[in-house]
C-alpha positions as CSV (number, residue, x, y, z in Angstrom):
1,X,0.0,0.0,0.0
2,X,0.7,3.3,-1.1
3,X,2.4,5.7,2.0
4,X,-0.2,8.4,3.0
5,X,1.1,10.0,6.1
6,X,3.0,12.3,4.3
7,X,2.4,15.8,4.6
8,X,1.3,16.4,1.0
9,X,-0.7,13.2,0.8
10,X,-2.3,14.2,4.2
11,X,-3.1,17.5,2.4
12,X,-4.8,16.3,-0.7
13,X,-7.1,14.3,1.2
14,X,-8.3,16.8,3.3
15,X,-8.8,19.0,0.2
16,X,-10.6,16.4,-1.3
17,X,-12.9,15.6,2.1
18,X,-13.7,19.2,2.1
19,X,-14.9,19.6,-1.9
20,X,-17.2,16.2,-0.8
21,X,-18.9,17.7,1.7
22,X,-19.2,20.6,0.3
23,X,-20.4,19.8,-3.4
24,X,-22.5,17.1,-2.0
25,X,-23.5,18.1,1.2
26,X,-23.8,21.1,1.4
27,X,-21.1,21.9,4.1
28,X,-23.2,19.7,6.8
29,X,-21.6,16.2,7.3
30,X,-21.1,15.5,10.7
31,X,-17.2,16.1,12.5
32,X,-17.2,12.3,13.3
33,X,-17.9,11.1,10.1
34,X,-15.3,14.1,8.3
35,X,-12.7,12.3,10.7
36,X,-13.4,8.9,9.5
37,X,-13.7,10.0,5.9
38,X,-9.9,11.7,6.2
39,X,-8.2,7.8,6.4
40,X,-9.9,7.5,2.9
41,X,-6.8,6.7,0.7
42,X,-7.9,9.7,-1.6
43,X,-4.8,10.1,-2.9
44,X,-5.8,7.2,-5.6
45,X,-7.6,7.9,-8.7
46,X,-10.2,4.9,-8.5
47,X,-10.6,6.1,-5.0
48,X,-11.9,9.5,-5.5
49,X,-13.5,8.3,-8.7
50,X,-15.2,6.2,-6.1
51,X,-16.3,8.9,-4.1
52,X,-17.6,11.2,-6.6
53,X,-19.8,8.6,-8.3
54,X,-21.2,8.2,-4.5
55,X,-21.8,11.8,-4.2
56,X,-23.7,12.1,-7.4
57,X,-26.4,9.5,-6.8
58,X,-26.4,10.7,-3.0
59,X,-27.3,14.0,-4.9
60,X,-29.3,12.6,-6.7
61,X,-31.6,10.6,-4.1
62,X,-31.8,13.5,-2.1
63,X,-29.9,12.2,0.8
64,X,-29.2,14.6,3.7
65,X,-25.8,15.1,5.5
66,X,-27.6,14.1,8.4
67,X,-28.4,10.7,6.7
68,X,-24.3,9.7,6.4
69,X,-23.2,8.0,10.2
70,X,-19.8,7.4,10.6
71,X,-20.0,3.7,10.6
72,X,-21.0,4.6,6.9
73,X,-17.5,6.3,6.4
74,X,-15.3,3.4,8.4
75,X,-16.9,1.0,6.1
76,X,-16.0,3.6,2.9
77,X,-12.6,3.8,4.6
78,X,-11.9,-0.2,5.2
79,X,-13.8,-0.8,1.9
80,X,-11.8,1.2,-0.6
81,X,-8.3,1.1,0.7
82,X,-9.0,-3.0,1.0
83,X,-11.6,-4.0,-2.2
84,X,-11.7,-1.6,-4.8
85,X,-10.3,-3.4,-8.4
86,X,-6.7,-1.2,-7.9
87,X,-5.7,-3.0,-5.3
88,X,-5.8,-6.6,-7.1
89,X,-4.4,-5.1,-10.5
90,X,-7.2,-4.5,-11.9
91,X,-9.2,-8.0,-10.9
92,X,-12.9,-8.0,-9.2
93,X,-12.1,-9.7,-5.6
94,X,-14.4,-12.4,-4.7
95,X,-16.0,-11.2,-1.9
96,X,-19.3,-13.1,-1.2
97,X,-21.7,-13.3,2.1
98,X,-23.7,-15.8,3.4
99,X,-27.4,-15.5,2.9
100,X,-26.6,-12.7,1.1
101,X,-29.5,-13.3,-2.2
102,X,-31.7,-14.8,0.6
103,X,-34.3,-12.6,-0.8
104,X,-33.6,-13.1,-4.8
105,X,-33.9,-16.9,-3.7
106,X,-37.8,-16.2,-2.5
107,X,-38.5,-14.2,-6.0
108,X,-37.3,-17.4,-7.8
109,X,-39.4,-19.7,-6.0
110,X,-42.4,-17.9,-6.1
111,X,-42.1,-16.8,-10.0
112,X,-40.7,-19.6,-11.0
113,X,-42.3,-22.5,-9.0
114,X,-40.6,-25.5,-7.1
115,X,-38.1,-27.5,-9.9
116,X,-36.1,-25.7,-12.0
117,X,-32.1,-24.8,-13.3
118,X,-30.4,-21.6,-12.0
119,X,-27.2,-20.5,-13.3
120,X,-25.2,-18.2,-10.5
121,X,-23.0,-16.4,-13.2
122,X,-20.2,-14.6,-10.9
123,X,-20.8,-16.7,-7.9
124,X,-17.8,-16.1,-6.0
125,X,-15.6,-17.7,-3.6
126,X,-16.2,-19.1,-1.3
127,X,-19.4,-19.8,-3.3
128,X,-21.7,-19.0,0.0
129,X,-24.8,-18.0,-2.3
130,X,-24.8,-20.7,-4.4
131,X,-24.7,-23.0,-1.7
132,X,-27.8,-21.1,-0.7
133,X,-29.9,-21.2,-3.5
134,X,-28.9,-25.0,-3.3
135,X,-30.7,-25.1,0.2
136,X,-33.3,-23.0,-0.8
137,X,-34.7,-24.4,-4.2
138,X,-33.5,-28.2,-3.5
139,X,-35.6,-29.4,-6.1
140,X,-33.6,-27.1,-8.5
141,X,-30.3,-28.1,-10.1
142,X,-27.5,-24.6,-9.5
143,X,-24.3,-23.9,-11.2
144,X,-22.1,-22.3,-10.2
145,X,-20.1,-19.9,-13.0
146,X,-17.0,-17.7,-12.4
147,X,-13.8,-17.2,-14.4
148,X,-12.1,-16.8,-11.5
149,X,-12.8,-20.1,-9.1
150,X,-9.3,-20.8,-8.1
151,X,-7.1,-23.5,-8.6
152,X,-5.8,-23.6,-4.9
153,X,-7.0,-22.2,-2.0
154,X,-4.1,-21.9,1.1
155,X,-4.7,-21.0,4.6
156,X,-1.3,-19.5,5.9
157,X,-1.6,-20.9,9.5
158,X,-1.3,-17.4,10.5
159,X,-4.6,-16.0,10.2
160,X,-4.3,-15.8,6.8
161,X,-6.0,-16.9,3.4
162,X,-5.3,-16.6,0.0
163,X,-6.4,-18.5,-3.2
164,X,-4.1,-18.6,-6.8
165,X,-4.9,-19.3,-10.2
166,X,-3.3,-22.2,-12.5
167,X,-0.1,-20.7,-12.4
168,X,0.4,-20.0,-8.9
169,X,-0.3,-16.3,-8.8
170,X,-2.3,-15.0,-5.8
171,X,-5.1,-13.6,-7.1
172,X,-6.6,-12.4,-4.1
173,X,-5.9,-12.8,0.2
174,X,-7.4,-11.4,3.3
175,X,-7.3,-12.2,6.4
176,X,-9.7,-15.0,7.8
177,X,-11.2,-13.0,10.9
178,X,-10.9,-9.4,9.7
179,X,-10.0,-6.7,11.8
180,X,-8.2,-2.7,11.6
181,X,-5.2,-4.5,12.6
182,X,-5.3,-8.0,10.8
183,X,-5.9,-6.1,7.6
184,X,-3.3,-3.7,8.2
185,X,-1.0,-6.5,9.4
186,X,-1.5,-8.2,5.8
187,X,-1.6,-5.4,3.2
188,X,0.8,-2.8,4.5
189,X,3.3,-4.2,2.0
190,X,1.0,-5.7,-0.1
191,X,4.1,-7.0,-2.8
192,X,5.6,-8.4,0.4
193,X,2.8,-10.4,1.1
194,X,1.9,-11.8,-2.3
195,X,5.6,-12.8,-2.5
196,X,5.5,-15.0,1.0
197,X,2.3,-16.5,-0.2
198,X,3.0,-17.3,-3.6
199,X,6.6,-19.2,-1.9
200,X,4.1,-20.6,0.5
201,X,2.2,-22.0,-2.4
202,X,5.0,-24.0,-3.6
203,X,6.5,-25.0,-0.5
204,X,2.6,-26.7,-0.2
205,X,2.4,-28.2,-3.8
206,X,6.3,-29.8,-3.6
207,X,5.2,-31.2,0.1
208,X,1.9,-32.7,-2.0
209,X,4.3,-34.0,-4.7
210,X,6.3,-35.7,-1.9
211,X,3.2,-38.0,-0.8
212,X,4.3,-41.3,-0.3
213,X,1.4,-43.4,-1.0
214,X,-1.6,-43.3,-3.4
215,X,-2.1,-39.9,-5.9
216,X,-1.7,-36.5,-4.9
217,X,-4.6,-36.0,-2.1
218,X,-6.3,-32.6,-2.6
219,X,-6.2,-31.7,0.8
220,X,-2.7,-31.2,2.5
221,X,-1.2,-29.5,5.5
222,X,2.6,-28.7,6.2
223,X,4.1,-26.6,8.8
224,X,0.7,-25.2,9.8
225,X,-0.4,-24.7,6.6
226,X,-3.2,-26.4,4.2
227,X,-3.1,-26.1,0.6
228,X,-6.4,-27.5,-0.9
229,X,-6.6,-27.6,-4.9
230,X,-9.9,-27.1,-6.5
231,X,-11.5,-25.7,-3.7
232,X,-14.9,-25.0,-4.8
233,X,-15.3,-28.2,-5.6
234,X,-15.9,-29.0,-1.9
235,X,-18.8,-27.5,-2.0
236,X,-20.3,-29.5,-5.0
237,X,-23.6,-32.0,-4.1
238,X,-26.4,-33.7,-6.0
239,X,-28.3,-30.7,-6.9
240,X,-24.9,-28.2,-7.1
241,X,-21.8,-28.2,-9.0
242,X,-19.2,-25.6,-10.4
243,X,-18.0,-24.4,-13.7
244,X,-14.6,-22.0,-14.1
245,X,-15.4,-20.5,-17.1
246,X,-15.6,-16.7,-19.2
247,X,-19.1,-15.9,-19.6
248,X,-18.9,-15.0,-23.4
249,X,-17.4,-18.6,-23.7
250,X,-20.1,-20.7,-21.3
251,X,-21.1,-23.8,-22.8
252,X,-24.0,-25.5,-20.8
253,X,-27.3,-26.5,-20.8
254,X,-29.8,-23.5,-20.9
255,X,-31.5,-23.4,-17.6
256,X,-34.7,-21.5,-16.6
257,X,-32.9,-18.5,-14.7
258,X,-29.8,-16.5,-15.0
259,X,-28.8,-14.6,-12.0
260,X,-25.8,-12.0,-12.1
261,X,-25.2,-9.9,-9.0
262,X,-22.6,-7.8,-7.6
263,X,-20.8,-8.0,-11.2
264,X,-22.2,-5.8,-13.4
265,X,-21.4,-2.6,-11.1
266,X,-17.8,-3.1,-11.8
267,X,-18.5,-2.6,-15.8
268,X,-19.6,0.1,-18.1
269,X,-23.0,-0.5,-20.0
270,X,-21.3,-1.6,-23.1
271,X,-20.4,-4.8,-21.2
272,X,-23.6,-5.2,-19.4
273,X,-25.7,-4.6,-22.7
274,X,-23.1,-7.8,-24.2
275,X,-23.6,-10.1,-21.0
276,X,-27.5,-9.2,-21.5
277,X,-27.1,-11.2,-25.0
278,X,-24.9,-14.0,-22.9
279,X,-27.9,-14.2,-20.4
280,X,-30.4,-14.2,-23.6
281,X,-27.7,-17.6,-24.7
282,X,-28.1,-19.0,-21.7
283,X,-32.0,-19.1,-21.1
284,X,-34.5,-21.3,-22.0
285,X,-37.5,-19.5,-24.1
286,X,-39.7,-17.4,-21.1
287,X,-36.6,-18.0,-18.5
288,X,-36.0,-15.3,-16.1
289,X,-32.5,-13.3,-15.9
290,X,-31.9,-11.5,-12.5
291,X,-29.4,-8.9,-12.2
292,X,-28.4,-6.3,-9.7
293,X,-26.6,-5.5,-6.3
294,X,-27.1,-6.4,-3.0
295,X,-25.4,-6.8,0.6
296,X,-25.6,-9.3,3.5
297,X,-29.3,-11.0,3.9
298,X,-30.2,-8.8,0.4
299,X,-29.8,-5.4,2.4
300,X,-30.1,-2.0,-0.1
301,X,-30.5,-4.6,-2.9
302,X,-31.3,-2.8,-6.3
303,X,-31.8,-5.3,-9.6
304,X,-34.1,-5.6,-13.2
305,X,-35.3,-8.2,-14.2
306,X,-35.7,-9.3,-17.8
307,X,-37.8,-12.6,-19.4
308,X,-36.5,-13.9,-22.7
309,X,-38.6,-13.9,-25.7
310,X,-37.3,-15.2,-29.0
311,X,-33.6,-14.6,-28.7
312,X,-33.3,-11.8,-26.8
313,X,-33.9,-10.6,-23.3
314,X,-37.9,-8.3,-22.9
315,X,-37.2,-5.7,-19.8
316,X,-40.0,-6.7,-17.1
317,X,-38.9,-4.8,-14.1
318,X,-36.8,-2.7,-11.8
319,X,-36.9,-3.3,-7.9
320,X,-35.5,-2.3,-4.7
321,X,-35.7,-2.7,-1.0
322,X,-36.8,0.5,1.0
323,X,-33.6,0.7,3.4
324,X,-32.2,2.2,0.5
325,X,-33.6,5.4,1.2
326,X,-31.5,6.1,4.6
327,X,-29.1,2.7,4.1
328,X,-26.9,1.5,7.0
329,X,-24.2,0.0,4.9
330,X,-23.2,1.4,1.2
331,X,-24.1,-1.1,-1.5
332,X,-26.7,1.9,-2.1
333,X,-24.4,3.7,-4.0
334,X,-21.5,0.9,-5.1
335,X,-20.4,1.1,-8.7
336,X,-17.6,1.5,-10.6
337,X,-19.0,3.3,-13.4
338,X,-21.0,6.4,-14.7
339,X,-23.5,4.8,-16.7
340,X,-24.6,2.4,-14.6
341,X,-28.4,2.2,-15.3
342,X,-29.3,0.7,-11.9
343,X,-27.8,3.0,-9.6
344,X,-28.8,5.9,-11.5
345,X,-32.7,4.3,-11.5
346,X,-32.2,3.9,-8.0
347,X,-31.2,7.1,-6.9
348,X,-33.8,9.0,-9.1
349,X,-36.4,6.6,-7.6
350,X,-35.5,7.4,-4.2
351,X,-35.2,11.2,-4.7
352,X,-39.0,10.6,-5.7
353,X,-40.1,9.1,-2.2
354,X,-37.4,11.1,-0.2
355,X,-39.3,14.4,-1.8
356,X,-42.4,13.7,-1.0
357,X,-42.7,15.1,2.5
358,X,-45.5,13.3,4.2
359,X,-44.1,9.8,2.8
360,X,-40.6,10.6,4.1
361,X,-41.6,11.7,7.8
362,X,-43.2,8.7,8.3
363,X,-40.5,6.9,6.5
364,X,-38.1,8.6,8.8
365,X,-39.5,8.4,12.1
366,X,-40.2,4.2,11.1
367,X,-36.6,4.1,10.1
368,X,-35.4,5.6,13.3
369,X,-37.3,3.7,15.6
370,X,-36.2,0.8,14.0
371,X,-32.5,1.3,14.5
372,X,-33.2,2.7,17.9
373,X,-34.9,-1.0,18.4
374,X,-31.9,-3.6,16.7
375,X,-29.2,-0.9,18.2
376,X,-27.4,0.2,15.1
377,X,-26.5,3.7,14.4
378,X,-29.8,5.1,15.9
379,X,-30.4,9.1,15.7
380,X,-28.9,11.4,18.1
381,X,-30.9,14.1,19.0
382,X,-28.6,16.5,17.1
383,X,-30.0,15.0,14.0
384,X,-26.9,12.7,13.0
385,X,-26.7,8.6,13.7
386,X,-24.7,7.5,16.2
387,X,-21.6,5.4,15.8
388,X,-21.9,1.9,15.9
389,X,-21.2,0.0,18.8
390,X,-17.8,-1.4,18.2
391,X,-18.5,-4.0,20.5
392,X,-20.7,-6.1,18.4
393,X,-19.0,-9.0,16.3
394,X,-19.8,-8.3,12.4
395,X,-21.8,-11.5,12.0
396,X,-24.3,-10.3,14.9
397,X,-24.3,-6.8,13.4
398,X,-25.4,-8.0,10.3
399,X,-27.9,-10.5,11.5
400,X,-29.4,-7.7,13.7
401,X,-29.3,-5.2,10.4
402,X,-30.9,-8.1,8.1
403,X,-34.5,-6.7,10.3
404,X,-34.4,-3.5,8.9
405,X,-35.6,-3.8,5.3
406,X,-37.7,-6.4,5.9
407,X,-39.9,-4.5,8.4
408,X,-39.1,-1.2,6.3
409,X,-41.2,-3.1,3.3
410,X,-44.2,-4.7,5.3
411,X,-45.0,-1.2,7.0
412,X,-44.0,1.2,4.3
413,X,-44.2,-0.6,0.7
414,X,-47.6,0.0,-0.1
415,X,-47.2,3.9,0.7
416,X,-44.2,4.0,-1.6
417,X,-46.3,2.3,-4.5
418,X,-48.5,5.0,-4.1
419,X,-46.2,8.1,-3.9
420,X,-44.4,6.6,-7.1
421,X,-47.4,6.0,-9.1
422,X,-48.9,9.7,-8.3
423,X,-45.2,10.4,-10.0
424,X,-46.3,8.5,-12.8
425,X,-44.4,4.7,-12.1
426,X,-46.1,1.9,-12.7
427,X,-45.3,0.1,-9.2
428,X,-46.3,-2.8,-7.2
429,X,-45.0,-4.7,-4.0
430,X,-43.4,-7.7,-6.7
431,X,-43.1,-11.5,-5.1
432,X,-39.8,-10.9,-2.5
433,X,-41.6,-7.6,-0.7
434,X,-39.4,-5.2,-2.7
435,X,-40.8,-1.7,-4.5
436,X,-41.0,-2.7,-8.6
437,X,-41.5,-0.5,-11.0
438,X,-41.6,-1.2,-14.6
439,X,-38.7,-1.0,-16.6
């Protein structure tokens, strides 16, 4: 990582903090979360790119500075320095969630009915939501699809995993309980790092070559460390399995729904418009592609949906969950490019419910009694959240946030169907309890 204690780096960051707030905000974020926001690595292109795209749709949505906590700007801070494409050269890091398309899975069940074939394009690893669907729709037959599934996977026996292509090259490592420090600990010399656990790699694969009886098991461990090849493979089953593949290039079976999240965002719409005709491929005639964004237990998802007809993909619908309006995380506004047609729908959708007044006091004062009642971030009486309490682990802080859209959607959907069909949306409440509007 890049060094940004310096006194000119420190500088341009908090030039750059300052223009945020101000173009965006209006002067009025909050001192805690203007301290956070100042260990932003700003100093980096994609990082500021990053934040300006954010401060466009937040524009755009209406979003007060009041509306931003400072658990919002750790996660910007932890996120960017940590996730963002620049820091893998260039390469999407597979970051998936448990239960994270818990929601998506519902919408295919109900729409779809009980048997079917789902293809998980961009699943991931560890494949967590593939493994979910394959729990969720038994009767269905998933795949699995990335071009990036790894050839090994190594634990360092230091608190530490990372998982390599054919060749050997890390393609991506974190650490396996992530922390401030363990990240720090890891990525401070980030070349350093990839060098150990690349050696590391082939200290594992000569130990494997060294076994003295029967083939090359796929599972070893040496000195404390385990080296496991074809990883995703261990999560295969009867009704699950796993393809490493490009998508243009996917050969397989059509199946009766395509689903593609937490990809598309990293691409401009020329490639989304060209995966479009790889879903269209894919499909069977009437399937069902699914794309979008979400976070842990579908939190601030945001996705279309699109039915083929003939040979190409028909446009059916645009939907979203209503913790978008006032999020506690930032999937809200993740995306990598300008002209991503989903954030941008987003945000103008949610500028429409956040302007009507009468819908967003009662949207606010739901919203803040709800995060006054699962204890995350609640609303001070100066008008800003509070911090969150650092004291909860991250899986129980999640769990505890996966409430809030739910409850959001079963006391305020209907209201926001109305508001956005005075506004001249056609809108309904579709079959997972998110706000759809046609495309």
């Amino acid at each position: 990582m890049q060094e940004r204690t310096g006194t000119g780096v420190t500088a341009v960051i908090a030039e750059f903090v300052d223009h945020f707030n101000r173009e965006y905000f209006s002067g009025g974020l909050s001192p805690a979360v203007l301290e956070r926001l100042r260990l932003l690595p700003v100093d980096r292109a994609d990082a500021r790119g990053f934040l300006d795209r954010l401060g466009r749709l937040a524009r755009t949505a209406g979003l007060d500075a009041h509306d931003l906590s400072p658990f919002q700007a750790d996660i910007l801070a932890s996120l960017i320095s940590r996730l963002l494409p620049g820091t893998w050269d260039g390469r999407v890091p597979p970051i998936t969630i448990p239960g994270r398309h818990r929601k998506i899975d519902e919408l295919v069940a109900r729409v779809c009915g009980p048997v079917g074939r789902l293809l998980d394009i961009a699943c991931g690893f560890p494949p967590f939501t593939s493994v979910d669907t394959a729990h969720a729709l038994p009767d269905w037959h998933t795949v699995g699809v990335d071009r990036s599934l790894p050839e090994y996977l190594v634990e360092d026996g230091l608190g530490n995993y990372a998982v390599y292509n054919e060749s050997g090259a890390a393609q991506y490592f974190q650490p396996i309980a992530p922390t401030p420090e363990s990240w720090v600990a890891l990525l401070d010399d980030s070349d350093a790092s990839r060098r150990r656990l690349e050696a590391l790699l082939q200290d594992l694969l000569e130990a494997r070559r060294r076994t003295e009886s029967g083939p090359p098991p796929d599972r070893v461990t040496h000195a404390g460390a385990t080296l496991v090849i074809r990883p995703a493979q261990e999560y295969s089953r009867e009704n699950l399995r796993f393809v490493r593949s490009d998508l243009d290039a996917l050969a397989i079976e059509p199946a009766d729904v395509v689903r593609c999240f937490n990809m598309l965002m990293y691409f401009d719409d020329g490639f989304r418009e060209r995966a479009l005709r790889d879903f269209a491929r894919l499909l069977t005639d009437g399937g069902l592609a699914i794309c979008g964004v979400d976070w842990a237990f579908s939190m601030e998802a945001r996705y279309a949906t699109y039915r083929k007809s003939g040979s190409s993909l028909v446009p059916l619908e645009f939907a979203f969950s209503l913790d978008n309006l006032a999020p506690i995380g930032i999937a809200t506004w993740y995306t990598l490019q300008p002209d991503d047609r989903d954030a941008a729908m987003l945000a103008t959708l949610s500028g429409v419910l956040r302007s009507n007044q009468s819908f967003f006091r009662e949207y606010t004062a739901t919203a803040d009694a709800l995060r006054q009642d699962i204890g995350l971030c609640p609303r001070q009486p100066d008008g800003y959240f509070a911090d969150v309490d650092r004291t909860i682990p991250a899986a129980e802080l999640w769990g505890r946030a996966a409430e809030f859209p739910d409850r959001l959607g079963e006391r305020l959907g209907a209201r926001a169907v109305d508001v956005l069909a005075a506004g001249g949306y056609s809108a309904r409440i579709n079959e997972a309890g998110h706000v759809a509007v046609k495309i």
